[in-house]
N, C-alpha and C positions, 0 to 999 in steps of 0.2 A: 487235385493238383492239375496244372494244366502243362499238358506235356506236346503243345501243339509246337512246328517248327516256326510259328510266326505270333506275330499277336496282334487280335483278332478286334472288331468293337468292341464288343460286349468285356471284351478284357482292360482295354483305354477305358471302358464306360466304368469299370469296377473301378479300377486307380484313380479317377477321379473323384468317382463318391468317396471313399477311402478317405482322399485328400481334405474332399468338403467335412465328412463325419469328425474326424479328425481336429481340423479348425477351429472346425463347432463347440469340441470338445475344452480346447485351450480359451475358450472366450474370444473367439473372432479371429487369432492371428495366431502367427507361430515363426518361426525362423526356419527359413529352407532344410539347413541340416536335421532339427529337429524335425519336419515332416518327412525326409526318408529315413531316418535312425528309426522310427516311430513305428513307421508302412510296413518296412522290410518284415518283422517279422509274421506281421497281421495279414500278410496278402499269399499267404503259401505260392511262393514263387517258384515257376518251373526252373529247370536247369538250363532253357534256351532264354528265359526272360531275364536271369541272372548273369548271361555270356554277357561279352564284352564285344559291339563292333568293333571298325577298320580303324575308328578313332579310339579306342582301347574304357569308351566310354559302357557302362551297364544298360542294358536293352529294357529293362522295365523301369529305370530313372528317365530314358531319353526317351520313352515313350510318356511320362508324366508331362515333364517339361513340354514336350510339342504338340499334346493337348493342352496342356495349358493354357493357350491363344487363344481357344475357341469359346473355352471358358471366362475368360479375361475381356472381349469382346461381346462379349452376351451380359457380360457387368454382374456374373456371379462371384470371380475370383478378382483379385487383383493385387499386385505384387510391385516394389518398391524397395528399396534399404538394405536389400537381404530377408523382407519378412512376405510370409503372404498369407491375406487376409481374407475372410470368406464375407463378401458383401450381405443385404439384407437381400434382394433377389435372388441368391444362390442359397440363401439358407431356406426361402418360399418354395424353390423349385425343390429342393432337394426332399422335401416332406412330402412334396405332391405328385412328384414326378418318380417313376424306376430311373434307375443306373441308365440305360440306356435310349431314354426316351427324355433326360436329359439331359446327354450327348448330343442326339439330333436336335433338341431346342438349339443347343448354344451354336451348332454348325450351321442352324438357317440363318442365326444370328448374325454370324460372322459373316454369313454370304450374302446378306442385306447388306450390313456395312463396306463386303469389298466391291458388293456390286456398283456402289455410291460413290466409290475413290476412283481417281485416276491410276489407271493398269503402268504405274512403271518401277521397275524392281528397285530402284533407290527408295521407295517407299514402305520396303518394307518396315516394320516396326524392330524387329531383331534377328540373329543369326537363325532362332529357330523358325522365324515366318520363314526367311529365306529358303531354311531348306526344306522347306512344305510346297516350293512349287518342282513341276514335274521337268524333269532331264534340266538340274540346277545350272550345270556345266557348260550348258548349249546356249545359257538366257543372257538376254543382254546389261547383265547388272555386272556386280563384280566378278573379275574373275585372275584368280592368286597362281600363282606357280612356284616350286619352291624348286631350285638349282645349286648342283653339286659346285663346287670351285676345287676342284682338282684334289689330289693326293695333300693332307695338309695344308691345305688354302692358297695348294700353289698358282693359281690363277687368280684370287684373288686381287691383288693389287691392279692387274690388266684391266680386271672389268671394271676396278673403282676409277684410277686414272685414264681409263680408255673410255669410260662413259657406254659399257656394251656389256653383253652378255651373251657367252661361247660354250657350246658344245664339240668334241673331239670326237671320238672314236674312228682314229686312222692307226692302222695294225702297219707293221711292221714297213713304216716307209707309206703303204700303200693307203689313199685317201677313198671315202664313200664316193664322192662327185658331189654334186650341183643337187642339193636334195629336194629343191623345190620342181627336179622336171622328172622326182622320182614315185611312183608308188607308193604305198606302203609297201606291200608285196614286192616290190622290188628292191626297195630297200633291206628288208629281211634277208632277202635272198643273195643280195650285197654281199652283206653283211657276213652272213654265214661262210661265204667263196672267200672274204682274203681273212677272215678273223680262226676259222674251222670251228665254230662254236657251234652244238645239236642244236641248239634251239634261243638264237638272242632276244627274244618279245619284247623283253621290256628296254632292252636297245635301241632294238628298230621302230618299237612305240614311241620312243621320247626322241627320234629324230624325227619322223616322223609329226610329231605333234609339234616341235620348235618349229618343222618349217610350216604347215599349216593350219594349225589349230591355235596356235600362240597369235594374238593377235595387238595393234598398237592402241594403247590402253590399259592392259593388263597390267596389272602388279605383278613385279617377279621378288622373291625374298631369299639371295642369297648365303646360304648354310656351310658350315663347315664342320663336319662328323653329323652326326645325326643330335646333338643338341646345345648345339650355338647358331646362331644366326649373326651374318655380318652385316649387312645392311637390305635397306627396300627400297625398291625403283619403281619407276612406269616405263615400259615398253614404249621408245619414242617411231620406232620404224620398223618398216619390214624384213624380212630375210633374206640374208645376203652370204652367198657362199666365196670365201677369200684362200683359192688355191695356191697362194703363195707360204699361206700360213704351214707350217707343220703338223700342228697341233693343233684344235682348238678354230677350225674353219670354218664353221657354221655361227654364225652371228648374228645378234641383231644388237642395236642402237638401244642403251635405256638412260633414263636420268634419275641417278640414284638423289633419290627427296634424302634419305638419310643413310648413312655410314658409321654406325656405333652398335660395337660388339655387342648381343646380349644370349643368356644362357636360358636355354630353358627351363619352366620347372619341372621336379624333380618326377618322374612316370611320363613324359608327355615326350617322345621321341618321333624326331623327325624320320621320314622315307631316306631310305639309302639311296634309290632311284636318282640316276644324272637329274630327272628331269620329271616333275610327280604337279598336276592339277591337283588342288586342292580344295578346291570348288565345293565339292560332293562332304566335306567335313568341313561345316560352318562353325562348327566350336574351336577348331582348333586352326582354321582361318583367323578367326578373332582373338586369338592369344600370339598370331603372327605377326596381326598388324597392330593389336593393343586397343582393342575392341573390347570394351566390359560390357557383354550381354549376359542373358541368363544362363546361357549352355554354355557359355565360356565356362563361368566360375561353376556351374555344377559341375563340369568336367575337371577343374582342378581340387573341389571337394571332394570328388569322386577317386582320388590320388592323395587324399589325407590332407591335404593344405589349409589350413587353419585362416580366419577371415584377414588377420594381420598381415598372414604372406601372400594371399592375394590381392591384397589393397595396392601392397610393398610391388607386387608384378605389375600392376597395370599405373601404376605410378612413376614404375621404371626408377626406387631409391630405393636405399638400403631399410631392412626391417627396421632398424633402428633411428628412423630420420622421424623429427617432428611430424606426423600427419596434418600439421596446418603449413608447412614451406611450399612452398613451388620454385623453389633454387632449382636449378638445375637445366639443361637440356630437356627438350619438348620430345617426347617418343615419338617414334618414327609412323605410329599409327596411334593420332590423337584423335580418333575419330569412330568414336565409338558410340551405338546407339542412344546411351542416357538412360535408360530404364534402369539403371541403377545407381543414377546419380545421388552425389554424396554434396551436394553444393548448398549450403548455408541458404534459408528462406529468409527473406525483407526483415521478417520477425526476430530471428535469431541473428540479426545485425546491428537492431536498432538498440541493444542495449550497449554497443560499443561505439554508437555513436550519439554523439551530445547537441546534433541540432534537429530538427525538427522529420518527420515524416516526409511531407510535402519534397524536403530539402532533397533528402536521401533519394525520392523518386526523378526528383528532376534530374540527378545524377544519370541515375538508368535512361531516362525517358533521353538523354542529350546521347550515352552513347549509344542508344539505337536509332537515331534519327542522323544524326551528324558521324557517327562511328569513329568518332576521336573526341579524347577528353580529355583535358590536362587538368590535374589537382594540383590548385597553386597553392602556397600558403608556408608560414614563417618557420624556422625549428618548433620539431615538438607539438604539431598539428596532426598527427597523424594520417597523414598524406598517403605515405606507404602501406601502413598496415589496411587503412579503410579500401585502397588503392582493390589489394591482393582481396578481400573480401569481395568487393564490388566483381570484378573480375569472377571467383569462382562461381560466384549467384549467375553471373550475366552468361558465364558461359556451359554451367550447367554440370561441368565436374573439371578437375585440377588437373585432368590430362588432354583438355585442350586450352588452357593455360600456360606462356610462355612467356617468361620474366628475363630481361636481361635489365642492364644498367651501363646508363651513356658517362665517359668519363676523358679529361682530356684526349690521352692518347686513341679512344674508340674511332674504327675507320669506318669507311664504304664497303672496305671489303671484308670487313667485321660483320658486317648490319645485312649488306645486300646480298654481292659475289665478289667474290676476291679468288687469286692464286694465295694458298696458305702452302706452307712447307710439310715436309714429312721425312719421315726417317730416310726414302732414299734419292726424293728430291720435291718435285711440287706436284699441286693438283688443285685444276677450279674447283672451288667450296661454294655450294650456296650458305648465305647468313639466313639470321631467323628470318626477316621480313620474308624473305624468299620461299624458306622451309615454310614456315605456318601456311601460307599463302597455298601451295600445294595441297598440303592437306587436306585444306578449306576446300579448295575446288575438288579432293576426294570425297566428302560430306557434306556438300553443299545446303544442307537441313537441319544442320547441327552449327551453330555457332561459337569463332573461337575469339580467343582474345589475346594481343601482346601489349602485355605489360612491360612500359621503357619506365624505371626509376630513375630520378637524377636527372630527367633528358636535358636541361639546361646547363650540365656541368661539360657537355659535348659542345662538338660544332654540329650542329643538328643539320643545319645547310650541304654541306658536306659530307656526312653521313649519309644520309639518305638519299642527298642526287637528285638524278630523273625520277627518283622512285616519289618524289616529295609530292608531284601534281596527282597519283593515282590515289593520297589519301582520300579526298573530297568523295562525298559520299556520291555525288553525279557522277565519277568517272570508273566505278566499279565495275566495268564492265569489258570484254577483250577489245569492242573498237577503240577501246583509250588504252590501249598499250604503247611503250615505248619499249626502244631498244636499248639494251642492259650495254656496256662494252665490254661485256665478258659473253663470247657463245652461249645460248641458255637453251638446253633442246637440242631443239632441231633449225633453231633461228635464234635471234638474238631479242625476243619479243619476251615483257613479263606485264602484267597487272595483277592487282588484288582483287579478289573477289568481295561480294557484297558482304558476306558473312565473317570477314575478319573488320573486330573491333580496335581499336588502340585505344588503351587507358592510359594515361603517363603523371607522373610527377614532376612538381618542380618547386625548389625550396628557394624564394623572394629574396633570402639572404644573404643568396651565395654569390660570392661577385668574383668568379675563378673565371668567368668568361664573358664575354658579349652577352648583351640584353639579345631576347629573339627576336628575330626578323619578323617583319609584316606580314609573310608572305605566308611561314608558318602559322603565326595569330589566324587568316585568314581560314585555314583546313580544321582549326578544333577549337571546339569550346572551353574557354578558360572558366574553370570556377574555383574560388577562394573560399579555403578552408582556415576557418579564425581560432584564438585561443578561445578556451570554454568555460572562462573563470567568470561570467557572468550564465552561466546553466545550469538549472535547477539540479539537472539531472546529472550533471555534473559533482556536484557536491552530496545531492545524495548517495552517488557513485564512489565517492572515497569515504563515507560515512559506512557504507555495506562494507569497505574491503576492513576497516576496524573492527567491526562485529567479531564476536566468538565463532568459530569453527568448529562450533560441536554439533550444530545444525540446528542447536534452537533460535527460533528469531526474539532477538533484545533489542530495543533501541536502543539509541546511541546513547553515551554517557556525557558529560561533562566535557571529561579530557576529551572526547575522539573531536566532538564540537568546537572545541578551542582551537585543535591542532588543522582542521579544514578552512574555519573559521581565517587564521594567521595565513594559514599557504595563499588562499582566497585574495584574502585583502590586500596582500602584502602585492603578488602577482601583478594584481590591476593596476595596484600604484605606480609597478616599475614599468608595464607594458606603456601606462598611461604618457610615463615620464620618456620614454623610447621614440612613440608614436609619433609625439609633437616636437622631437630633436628631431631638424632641417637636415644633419647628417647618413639619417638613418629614414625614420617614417614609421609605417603600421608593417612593412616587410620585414621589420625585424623584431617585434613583439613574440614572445617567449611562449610555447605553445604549452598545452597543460597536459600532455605525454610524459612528461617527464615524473609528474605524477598518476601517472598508470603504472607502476611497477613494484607496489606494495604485495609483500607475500608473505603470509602469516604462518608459514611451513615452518621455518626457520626460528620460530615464536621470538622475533626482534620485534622489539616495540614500537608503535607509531611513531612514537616522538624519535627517538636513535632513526629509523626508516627517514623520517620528514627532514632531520638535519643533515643526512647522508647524502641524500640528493641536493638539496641544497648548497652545501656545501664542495661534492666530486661533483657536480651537473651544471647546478644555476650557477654558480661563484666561477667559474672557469669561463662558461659562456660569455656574460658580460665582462671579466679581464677581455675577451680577446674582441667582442664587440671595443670595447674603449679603449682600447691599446694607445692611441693618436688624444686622447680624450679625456686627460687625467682628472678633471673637475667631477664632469657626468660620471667617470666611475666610481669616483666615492660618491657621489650621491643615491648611485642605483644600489653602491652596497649597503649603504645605510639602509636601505628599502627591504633587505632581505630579513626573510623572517628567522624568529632564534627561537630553539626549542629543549 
């Protein structure tokens, strides 16, 4: 057993053949849990390799994980999904090579490859490269801080309405001074004279470090008890001592990007410290800002969390939310590596959509080049759902995904900035545009996307504002900023970054408002999505959902052929009859979603299924199409099929 107080190569070098034997063992692959449930007992672990660091993480897991990179780039290991798989190079090396020799293959490997990249810390691949460089704290990449808010979150509400962030520590009446023209050492010693405390360090360290170590740019992440978090800002300015203050005099300037309570999970406790860098723990950095890397979720593995609750954490919904929605609020750290993304491939799309390949790519190909896309097309085109698809592919995982929906009353100061109310009066709110946008410019290598549904049921003009000319994909850039008229910062200046997409919907139908202006037509590519009652794949698509459910493959019967056969025809006829009424046109032909919604759980028959819709779906739509139109709508009823 190895009873050293560190661990050493030759010991990373064992844990990693371990890993590879292991792999090997399972046929090429295995699931992270599975590889340390598996290890642990096979590696006689010392008592210090089994401790826990400052992040409450196991010392011979965080040693696997951050070998693992060097493995991973030398293209022996590599990892994805939650699963990690031993390539055909690492299976070669591992026969031919000791333990330790290679370790040094895959290190020179690595150092070819880092030798080859551009030296800048955003480039790291995940939290655990990050914390593989030397004095993490000092470098010029991210750097997080996590801050007290008073006795029960009594300062809270200051720093969210005030746009700042305040440290106190004045005893009794009596104030530190001006800490930026202090020591450390001096400070300490402050400190000790009006407070009478033996020994304040970690006082006089976190004042100390607010006035000169905290620097503009930083994240700070607002906490309240050691396992909630209130919100997350960027440090906009420097430090500023306000002797007028009582309490609370040491300040600086932040722009909280987001403002929504969230709870830790369960083992993973924040610093009690007014005032704790966080720098130096890249796992639990990345569960702050909502970063899914590998030493994240090992760290919450590590703490018994089961794959569901970490999904549920870095998705920011409840365990119990559909794993395909992205309702909701965009987390305040959408920006997270990717290396465990979970976002649907080309492949796993095309069987939910019924036109062609080529089609589906131009989709993508329009919102990476133009970076706005409107999907236009009639009810029942499936606009939205392909919408949210396209979005989670393009952007690589559903938490830098951000859906809202444009609707009469939706404002400017919904969308961009606005004064919104609060319990004990107001406070400027940034809107998503504004939020995602941020983020973006925190990951700039990572692509996000806002999905607007509905966008033509809004005043889209209106809405969006000055914000309307920085969609263009030319103007992505800070000299094309305008000025917001709500303070934004430190000045009143906002643009989008190159890496935020807009995907939006918009239903032909709907005539609740104004046609769109030119000016918008001009900033995104319009593309129309038709019914699909002439696609092959279409029909053989409701042909599979009639099949048995026992998992043998049958072909189709008779009935299920009849009953596609009717929906089919009958369809064309009435779209046809729709099309060419001068009233209406092809923006209001009947989309074939409406027949996507067969479930054979419930074991109701096709035919009861195909009259149901029919019936509660198609038959309501056209009443309220023909309302003005009493001829055309017995004609289009006549058209409807009966089963």
């Amino acid at each position: 057993m190895n009873d050293e107080r560190k661990i050493s190569r030759e010991r990373y070098a064992e844990f990693l053949r371990a890993v590879c034997e292991y792999l090997e063992e399972c046929g090429g692959s295995a699931t992270r849990p599975e590889v340390f449930s598996t290890l642990q007992p096979r590696l006689a672990l010392s008592e210090y390799e089994l401790s826990k660091n400052n992040s409450g993480y196991e010392r011979w897991r965080q040693a696997i994980v951050f070998a693992f990179i060097g493995f991973q780039k030398a293209g022996y290991l590599k990892r994805g999904g939650g699963t990690w798989r031993l390539l055909d190079a690492g299976r070669e090396a591992m026969h031919a090579m000791s333990p330790l020799e290679m370790l040094n293959s895959a290190n020179a490997k690595y150092g070819e490859w880092d030798d080859l990249r551009i030296k800048d810390p955003d480039e790291f691949d995940s939290a655990e490269d990050r914390a593989q460089m030397s004095g993490l704290s000092d470098a010029p990449g991210l750097r997080l801080w996590v801050v007290g808010t008073g006795t029960n979150a009594s300062q809270w509400n200051q720093f969210r309405t005030g746009g700042v962030v305040c440290i106190g520590f004045s005893y009794g009446g009596q104030q530190l001074g001006d800490l930026a023209t202090m020591s450390r050492e001096a400070i300490h010693a402050r400190m000790k004279d009006i407070a009478g405390k033996g020994n304040p360090s970690n006082d006089s360290l976190a004042c100390w470090e607010f006035a000169n170590r905290m620097r503009e740019g930083d994240m700070v992440v607002a906490r309240s008890g050691v396992g909630r978090t209130l919100g997350i800002g960027r440090v906009i300015g420097p430090y500023t001592f306000d002797p007028s203050a009582a309490d609370f005099a040491h300040r600086r300037k932040v722009e909280w990007i987001d403002v929504h309570e969230r709870v830790m999970p369960t083992g993973i406790r924040l610093p009690i410290k007014t005032l704790t860098e966080m720098s130096r723990y890249p796992d639990v950095v990345d569960l702050l800002i909502g970063r899914r890397s590998a030493s994240a979720v090992a760290l919450l593995e590590t703490h018994g969390h089961d794959t569901k609750a970490i999904d549920a954490f870095f998705m920011q919904v409840p365990y119990d939310t559909d794993d395909e929605t992205i309702e909701g609020e965009m987390d305040s750290g959408a920006m997270h590596d990717g290396s465990e993304s979970d976002a649907p491939t080309i492949e796993s799309i095309e069987p939910d959509w019924f036109g062609t390949r080529s089609e589906l790519e131009s989709i993508l190909t329009a919102l990476a080049t133009k970076r706005a896309v409107v999907l236009q097309g009639s009810p029942g085109t499936g606009k939205t759902y392909l919408a949210q698809k396209i979005a989670h592919h393009f952007a690589g995982s559903m938490t830098r995904v951000h859906r809202v929906q444009f609707h009469p009353a939706y404002s400017y100061e919904d969308f961009v900035r606005g004064i919104r109310p609060t319990a004990t009066g107001f406070r400027v709110e940034n809107g998503p545009l504004v939020r995602i946008s941020e983020l973006a410019k925190q990951a700039p290598r990572q692509r996000f996307v806002l999905l607007i549904d509905e966008m033509n049921r809004g005043n889209v003009a209106k809405i969006m504002g000055e914000a309307l000319s920085l969609i263009e994909a030319d103007k992505r850039d800070p000299k094309h900023r305008v000025q917001l008229g709500l303070p934004y910062g430190d000045s009143h200046d906002f643009w989008i970054p190159e890496n935020v997409s807009i995907i939006a919907t918009m239903n032909t139908a709907d005539r609740s408002i104004a046609l769109v202006d030119y000016a918008l037509r001009r900033r995104f590519a319009f593309i129309r999505l038709n019914p699909a009652y002439d696609s092959v794949k279409f029909s053989d698509y409701l042909l599979d959902q009639f099949a048995p459910s026992d998992g043998e493959a049958a072909p189709a019967d008779d009935r299920s052929r009849g009953i596609v056969r009717a929906i089919i025809d009958s369809m064309r006829e009435i779209n046809k009859v729709v099309s060419a009424e001068k009233s209406f046109g092809d923006g209001f032909a009947i989309g074939h979603s409406f027949f996507c919604t067969f479930d054979d759980r419930g074991a109701e028959a096709p035919e009861r299924w195909a009259a149901r819709v029919v019936d509660h779906e198609i038959r309501p739509l056209i009443e309220e199409y023909c309302v003005e139109h009493t001829s055309l709508r017995k004609k289009l009823l006549e058209l409807l099929p009966r089963f």
